[in-house]
N, C-alpha and C positions, 0 to 999 in steps of 0.2 A: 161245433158248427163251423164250417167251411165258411169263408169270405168270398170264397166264388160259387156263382149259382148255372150249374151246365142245363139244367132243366127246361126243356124247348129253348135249347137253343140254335141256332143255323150257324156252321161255319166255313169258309172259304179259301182255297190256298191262294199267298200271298207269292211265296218263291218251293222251290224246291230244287233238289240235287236231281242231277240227269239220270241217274238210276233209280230215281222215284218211279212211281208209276201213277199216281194221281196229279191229275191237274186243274187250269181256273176254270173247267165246265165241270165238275166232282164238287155237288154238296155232300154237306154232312150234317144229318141230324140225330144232336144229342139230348139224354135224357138223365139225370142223377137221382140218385137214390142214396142218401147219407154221403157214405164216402164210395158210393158203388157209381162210379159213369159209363154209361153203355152208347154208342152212334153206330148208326146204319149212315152207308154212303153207295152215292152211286150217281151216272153223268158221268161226261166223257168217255175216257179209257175205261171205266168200272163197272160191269153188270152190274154188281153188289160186292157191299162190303160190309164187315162188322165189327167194330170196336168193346170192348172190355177194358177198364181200366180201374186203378184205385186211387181217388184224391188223397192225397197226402201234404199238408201245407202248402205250400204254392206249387206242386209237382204231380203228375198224372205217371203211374206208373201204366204201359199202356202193351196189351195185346193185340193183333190185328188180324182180318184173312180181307181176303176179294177173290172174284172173279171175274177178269178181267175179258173184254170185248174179243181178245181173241182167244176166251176158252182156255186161259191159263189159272190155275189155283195158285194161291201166292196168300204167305202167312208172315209174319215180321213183328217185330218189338221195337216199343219205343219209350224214352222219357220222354215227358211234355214237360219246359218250363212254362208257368202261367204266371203271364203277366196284364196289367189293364193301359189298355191305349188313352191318350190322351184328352177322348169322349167318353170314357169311361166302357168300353168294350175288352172283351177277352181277347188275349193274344196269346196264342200257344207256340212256343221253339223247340222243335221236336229235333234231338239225338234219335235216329234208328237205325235199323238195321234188318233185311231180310233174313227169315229163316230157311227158307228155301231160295233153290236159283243161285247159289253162290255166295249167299252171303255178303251182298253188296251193303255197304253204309251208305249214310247221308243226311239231311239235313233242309228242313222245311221248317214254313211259317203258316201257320193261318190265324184268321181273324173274325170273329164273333158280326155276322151279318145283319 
């Protein structure tokens, strides 16, 4: 059993890299199953989007897609480090990187709402 609980959880980006495409008006809401975490997102830039990932210790092995407001499909990978903020909330530091669109990197925070 997992030390982190993603189930109904709400979270919110904190920073992100300029080639991101999510930002602070993109919720995301997640939902875990064992080691299975799934989030729908969407707000701001994002018609929708949708997460797959696999908990693994403190790490989110993590796949992604969205559709983005202006009609762009866009698909990406990431690790999640998980860590708990000093109230006792989730805080995820995400390594990524687009699969499409060139393949830009980067690097974002969010935080458990």
């Amino acid at each position: 059993m997992s030390k982190f609980n993603f189930n109904n959880k709400r979270f919110a980006l904190i920073q992100n890299s300029e080639s991101g495409q999510v930002n602070t008006e993109t919720v995301f809401n997640y939902k875990q199953d064992n080691n299975l975490v799934t989030a729908d997102y969407f707000g701001g830039t994002i018609k929708y989007g949708k997460i797959i990932a696999e908990l693994k210790d403190d790490k989110l092995n993590m796949l992604y897609q969205c559709l983005t407001t202006d009609n762009e499909l866009k698909a990406g990978k990431a690790l999640a480090q998980i860590t708990l903020t000093e109230n006792g909330k989730i805080k995820l530091s995400l390594d990524w990187e687009w699969l499409t669109n060139g393949n830009e990197k980067g690097k974002s925070e969010y935080v458990e709402v």
